[in-house]
Legacy VTK file of the C-alpha trace (Angstrom):
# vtk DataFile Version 3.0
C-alpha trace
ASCII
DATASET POLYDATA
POINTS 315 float
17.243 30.072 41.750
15.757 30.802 38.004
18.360 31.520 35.732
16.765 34.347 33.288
16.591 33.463 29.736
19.664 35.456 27.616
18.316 37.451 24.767
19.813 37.352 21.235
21.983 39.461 18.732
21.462 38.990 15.457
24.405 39.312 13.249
24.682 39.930 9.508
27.635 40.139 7.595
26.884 42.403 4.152
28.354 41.753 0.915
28.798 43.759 -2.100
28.968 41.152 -4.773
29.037 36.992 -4.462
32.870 36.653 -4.852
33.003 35.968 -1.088
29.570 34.293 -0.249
30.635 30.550 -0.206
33.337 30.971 1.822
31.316 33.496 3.519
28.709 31.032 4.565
31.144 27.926 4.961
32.262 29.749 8.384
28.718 31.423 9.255
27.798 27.780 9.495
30.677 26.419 11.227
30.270 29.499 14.005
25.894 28.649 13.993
25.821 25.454 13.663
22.052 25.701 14.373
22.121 27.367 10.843
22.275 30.431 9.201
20.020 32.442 6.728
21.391 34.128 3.084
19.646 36.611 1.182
20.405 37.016 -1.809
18.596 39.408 -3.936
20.525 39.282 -7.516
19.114 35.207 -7.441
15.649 36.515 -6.686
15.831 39.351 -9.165
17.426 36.700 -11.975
14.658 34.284 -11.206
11.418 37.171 -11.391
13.199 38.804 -14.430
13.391 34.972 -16.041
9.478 34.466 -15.052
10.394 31.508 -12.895
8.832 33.662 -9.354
6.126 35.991 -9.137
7.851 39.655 -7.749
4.855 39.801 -5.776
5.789 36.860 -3.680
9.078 39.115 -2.380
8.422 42.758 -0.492
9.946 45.881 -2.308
12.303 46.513 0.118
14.195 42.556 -0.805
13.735 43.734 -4.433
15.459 46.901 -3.811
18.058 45.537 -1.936
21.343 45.620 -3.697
23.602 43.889 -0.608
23.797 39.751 -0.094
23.360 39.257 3.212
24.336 36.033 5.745
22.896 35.935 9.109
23.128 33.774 12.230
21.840 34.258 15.795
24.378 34.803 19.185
22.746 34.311 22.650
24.089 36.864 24.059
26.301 35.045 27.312
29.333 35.892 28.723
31.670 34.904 25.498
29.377 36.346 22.726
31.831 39.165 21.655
34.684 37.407 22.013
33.038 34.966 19.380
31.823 37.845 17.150
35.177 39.319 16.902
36.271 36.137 15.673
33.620 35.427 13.736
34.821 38.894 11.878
37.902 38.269 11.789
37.768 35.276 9.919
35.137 36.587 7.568
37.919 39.430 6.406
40.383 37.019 5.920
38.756 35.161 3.481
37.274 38.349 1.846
40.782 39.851 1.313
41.876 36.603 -0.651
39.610 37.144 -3.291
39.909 40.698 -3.168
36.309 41.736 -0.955
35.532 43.599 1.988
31.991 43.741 3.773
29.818 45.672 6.228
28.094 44.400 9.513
24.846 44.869 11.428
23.973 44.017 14.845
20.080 43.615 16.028
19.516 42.723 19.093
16.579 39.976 19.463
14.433 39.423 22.503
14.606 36.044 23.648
10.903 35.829 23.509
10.993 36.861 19.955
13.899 34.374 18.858
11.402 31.908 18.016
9.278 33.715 15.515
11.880 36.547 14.311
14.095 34.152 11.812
10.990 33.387 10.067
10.539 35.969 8.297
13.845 35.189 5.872
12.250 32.259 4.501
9.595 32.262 1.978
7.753 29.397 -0.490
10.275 28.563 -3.418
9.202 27.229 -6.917
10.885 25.203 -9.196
9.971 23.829 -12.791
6.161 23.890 -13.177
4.639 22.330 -9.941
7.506 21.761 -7.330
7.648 24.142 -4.040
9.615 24.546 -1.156
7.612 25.268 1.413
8.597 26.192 5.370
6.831 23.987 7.930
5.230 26.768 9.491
3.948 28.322 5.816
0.531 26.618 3.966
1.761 26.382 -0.016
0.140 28.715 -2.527
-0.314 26.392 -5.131
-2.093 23.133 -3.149
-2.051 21.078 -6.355
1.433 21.198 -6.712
4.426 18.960 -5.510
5.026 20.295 -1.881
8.025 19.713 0.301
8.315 20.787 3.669
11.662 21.814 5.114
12.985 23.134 7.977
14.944 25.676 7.491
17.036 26.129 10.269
19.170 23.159 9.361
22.520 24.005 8.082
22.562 21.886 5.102
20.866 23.648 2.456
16.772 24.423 2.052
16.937 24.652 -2.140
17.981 28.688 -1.934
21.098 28.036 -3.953
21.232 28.470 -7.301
23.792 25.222 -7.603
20.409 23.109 -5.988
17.598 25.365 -7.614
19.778 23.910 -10.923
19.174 20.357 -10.242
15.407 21.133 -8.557
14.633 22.740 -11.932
15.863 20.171 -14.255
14.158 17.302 -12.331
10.906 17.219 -13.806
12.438 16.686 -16.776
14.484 14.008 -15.972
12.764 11.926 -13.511
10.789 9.101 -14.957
8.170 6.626 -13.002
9.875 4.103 -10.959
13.249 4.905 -12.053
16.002 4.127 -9.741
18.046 7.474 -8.701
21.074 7.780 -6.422
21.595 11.491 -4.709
25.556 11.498 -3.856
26.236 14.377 -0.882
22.560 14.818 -0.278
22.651 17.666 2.372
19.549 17.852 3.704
17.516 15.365 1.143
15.684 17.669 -0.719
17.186 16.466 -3.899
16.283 12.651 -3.057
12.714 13.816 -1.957
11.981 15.654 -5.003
12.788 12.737 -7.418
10.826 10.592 -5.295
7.823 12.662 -4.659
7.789 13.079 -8.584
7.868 9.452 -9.440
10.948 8.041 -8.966
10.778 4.596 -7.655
14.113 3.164 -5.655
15.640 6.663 -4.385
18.916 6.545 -2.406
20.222 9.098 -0.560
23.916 9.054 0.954
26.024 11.539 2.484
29.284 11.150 4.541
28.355 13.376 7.111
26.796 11.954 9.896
24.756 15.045 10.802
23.366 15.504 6.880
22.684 11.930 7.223
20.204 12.504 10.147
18.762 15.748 8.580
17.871 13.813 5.242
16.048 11.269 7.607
13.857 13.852 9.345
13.256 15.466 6.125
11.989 12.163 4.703
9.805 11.500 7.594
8.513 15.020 7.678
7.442 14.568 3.906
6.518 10.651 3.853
9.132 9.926 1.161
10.169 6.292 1.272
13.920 7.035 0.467
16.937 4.826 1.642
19.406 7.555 3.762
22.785 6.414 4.829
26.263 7.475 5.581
28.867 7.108 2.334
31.676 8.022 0.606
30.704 9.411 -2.224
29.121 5.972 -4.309
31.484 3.541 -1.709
28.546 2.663 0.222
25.883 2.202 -2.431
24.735 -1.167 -3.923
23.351 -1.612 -7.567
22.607 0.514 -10.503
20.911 3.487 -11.176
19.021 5.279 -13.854
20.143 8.632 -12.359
22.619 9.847 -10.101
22.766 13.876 -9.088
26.090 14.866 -7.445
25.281 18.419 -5.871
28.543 19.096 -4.793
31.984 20.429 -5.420
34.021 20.448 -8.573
36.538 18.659 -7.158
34.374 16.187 -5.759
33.152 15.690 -8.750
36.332 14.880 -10.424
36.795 12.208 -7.572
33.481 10.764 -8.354
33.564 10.125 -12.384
35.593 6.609 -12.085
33.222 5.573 -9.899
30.281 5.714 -12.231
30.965 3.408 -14.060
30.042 0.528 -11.396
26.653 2.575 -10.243
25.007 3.793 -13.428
22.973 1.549 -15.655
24.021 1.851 -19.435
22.075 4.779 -20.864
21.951 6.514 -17.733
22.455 10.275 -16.284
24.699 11.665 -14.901
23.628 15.217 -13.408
26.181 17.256 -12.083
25.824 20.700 -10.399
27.880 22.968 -7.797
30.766 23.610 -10.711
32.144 26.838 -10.988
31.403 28.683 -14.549
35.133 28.364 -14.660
35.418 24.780 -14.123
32.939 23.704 -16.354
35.428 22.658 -19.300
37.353 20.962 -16.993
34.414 18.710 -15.936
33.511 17.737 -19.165
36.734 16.472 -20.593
36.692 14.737 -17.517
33.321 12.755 -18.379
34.720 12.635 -21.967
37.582 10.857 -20.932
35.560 8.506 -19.005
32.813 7.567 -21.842
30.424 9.947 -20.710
28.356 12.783 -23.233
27.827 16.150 -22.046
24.082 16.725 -22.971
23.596 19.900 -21.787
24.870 22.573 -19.529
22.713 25.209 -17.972
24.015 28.022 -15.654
22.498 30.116 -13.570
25.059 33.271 -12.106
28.655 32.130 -11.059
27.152 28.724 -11.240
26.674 25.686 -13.702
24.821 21.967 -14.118
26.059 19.301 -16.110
23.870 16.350 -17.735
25.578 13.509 -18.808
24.733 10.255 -20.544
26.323 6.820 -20.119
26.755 5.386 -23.476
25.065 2.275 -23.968
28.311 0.043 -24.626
30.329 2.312 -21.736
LINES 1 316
315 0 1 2 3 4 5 6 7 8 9 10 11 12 13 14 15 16 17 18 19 20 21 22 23 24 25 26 27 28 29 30 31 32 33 34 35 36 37 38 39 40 41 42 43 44 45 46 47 48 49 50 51 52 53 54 55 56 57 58 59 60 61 62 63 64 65 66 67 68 69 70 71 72 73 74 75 76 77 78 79 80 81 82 83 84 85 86 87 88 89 90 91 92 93 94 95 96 97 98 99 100 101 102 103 104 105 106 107 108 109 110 111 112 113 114 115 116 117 118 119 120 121 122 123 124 125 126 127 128 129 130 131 132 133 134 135 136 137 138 139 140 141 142 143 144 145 146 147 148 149 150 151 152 153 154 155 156 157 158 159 160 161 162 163 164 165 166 167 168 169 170 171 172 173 174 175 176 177 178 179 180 181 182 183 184 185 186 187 188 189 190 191 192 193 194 195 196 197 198 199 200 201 202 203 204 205 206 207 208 209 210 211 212 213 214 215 216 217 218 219 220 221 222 223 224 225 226 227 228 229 230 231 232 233 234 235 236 237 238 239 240 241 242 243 244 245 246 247 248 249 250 251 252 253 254 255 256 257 258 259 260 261 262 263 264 265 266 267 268 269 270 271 272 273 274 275 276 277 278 279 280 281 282 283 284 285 286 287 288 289 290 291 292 293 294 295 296 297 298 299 300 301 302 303 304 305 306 307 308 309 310 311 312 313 314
């Protein structure tokens, strides 16, 4: 006997304001491990306002839009509701610590639309002067420029975020030719495949989750980048010196990774930092101070800040 295909309901949690969207998303992706998709129209808005995107690359109903979004995809068996209630639940916990609330929205998705109907969240991103993001299904806009295809359904990260659209920005600027770079907590590679599609020579990129480990891979294969991927603890794992290492990750993290510059960074070389909270940004660089390190510059972008920081050459 055939067993009928189940259709889909998608699922999107609404948020007033960003307090909540991390931890928001943290359990969207633990729930859809198959990923999930944010919208976030106050980061497109910031970027068209700043002339970094073209509005007419977004429809007027995202630029209208005045909710963040998150989104993920239940086939609807037996257990779905059980897991959407929760999936809610646990979403207005976290909310209510920091003082949020949200609304929901149900759609239901014919399972022989599920395949196209996700892709219409995603669209080409831009960074710096010639780098874009571009879906696998999507043909860039700009041929000439860098391109890097992604796929977005992965749950670790397609460049969206302003704590990676930071570091994606600032690359162009930093990355010089055949310049060894280390990318600590990779995600999904995009990072490490940037640097390396603009020029970088020896490019490693380490994560310690397995599963990031394996997405970085595919994305290097599905872009040709000759990039070294492997499974670390933060710099544990990595042999040698670079020129530049990015940490996209967590404050704390971060604060965990400082001492172990020392032994990985060639004297002279950057340090750049992102995925600090606006709040935590003092606390970062005394941090680096206290280690021999120079805060160069810090750039922020929302809630969000980057850090680059220089090795001194006696350090």
């Amino acid at each position: 006997m055939q067993v009928k295909d189940l259709d889909w309901m998608e699922v999107t949690c609404l948020l007033k304001s960003r307090a909540g969207l991390e931890a928001v998303t943290e359990i969207f992706n633990e729930v859809f491990p198959g990923g999930t998709m944010v919208d976030d129209p106050q980061a497109i808005l910031h970027h068209v306002e700043s002339n970094d995107w073209d509005a007419h690359e977004f429809s007027p109903a995202v630029l209208a839009e005045d909710h963040l979004k998150v989104s993920g995809f239940f086939e609807q068996d037996e257990g779905w509701r059980a897991r959407y209630a929760d999936l809610r639940s646990r979403v207005a916990v976290a909310l209510e610590a920091v003082g949020e609330s949200c609304s929901w929205q149900e759609k239901p998705v014919a399972n022989e639309d599920w395949s196209e109907s996700w892709k219409e969240h995603y669209h080409i991103l831009h960074y710096g002067t010639r780098i874009q993001v571009v879906p696998e299904w999507l043909e860039p806009d700009v041929p000439e420029d860098i391109v890097i295809r992604i796929e977005p359904g992965m749950a670790f990260g397609t460049g969206e975020h302003e704590t990676t659209s930071l570091c994606m920005n600032w690359l162009e600027e930093l990355i010089r030719p055949e310049m060894t770079v280390f990318d600590v907590g990779t995600g999904s590679g995009i990072l490490a495949i940037a640097a390396r599609s603009l020029g970088a020579g020896r490019v490693d990129a380490m994560d310690f989750d397995p599963l990031a480990v394996l997405a970085t891979a595919d994305n290097a294969a599905r872009n040709n980048a000759s990039i070294m991927v492997y499974k670390s603890d933060l710099l544990a794992g990595c042999v040698g010196r670079a020129d530049l290492i990015i940490a996209n990750i967590v404050t704390d993290v971060i604060l965990r990774l400082i001492p172990e510059l020392d032994a990985h960074l060639l004297p002279g070389g950057y340090l750049l930092c992102s995925g600090i909270a606006r709040e935590r940004a003092a606390e970062i660089g005394a941090a680096l101070a206290a280690a021999g390190y120079q805060v160069i510059e810090q750039r922020e972008d929302g809630e969000w800040c980057a850090i680059l920081a220089q090795k001194g050459a006696q350090a």
